[in-house]
C-alpha positions in Angstrom: -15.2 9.3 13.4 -16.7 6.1 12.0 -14.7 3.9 9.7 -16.8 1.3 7.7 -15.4 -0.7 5.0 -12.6 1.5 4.0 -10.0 -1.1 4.2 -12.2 -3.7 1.5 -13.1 -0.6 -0.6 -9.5 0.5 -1.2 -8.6 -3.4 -1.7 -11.1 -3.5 -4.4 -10.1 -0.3 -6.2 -7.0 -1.4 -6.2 -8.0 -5.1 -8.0 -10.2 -3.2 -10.0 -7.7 -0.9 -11.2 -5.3 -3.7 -11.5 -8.1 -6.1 -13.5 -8.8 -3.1 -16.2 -5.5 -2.4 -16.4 -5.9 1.8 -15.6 -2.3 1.8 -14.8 1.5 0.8 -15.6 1.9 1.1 -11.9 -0.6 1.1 -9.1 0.7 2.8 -5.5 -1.1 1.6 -2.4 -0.8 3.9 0.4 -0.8 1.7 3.7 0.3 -0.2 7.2 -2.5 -2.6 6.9 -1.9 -6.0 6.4 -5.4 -6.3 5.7 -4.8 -5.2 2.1 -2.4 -8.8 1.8 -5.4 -10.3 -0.5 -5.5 -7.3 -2.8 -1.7 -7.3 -3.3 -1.7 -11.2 -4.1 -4.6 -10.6 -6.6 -2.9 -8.1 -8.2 0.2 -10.1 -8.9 -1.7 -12.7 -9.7 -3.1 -10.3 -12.6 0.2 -9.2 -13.5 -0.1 -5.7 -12.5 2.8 -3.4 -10.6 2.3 -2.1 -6.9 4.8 -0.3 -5.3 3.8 -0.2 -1.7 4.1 3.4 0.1 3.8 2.8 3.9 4.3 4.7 7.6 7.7 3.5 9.5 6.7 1.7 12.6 9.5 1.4 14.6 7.9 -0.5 17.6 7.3 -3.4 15.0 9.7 -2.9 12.6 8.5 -6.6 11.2 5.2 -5.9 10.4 5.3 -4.4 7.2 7.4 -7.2 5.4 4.4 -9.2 5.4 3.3 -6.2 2.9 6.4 -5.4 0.9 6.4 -9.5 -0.4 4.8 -10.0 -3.6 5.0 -6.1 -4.8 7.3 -4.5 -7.1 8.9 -1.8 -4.7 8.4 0.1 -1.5 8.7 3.4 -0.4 8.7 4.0 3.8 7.7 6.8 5.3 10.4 7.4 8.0 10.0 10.6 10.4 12.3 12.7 8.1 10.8 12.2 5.6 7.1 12.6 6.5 9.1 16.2 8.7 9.9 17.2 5.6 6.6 16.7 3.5 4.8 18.9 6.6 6.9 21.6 6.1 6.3 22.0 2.1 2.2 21.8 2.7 
């Protein structure tokens, strides 16, 4: 599988989104601290981003550099992502 530009698409969806204001909330589904621009942006334009992301347990740190600057977070851990397999 070949992955080209999804990471600065879903950055500028989400600034888009945020810009027109299409939403009281916006939920970003990552672990990529690539999306650290988009997130600033989007609190520099006032908008809400709750941040939905995948526990990593062998970095535990990495993701803080996400959470900062967005108006909640939601992780992932193993029991929960167990139990949203076994309902699909």
């Amino acid at each position: 599988m070949v992955e080209k530009r999804t990471d600065v698409a879903l950055g500028v969806e989400l600034v888009r989104a945020a810009a027109l204001k299409l939403a009281d909330r916006l939920i970003l589904v990552t672990n990529d601290t690539d999306q650290r621009p988009s997130i600033d942006l989007c609190a520099e334009l006032k908008a809400r981003v709750t941040l939905v992301y995948v526990k990593d347990p062998e970095n535990p740190q990495y993701i803080k550099s996400l959470i900062y600057g967005t108006h909640g977070s939601l992780c992932l851990d193993e029991a929960v992502l167990s139990d949203l397999w076994r309902r699909v």
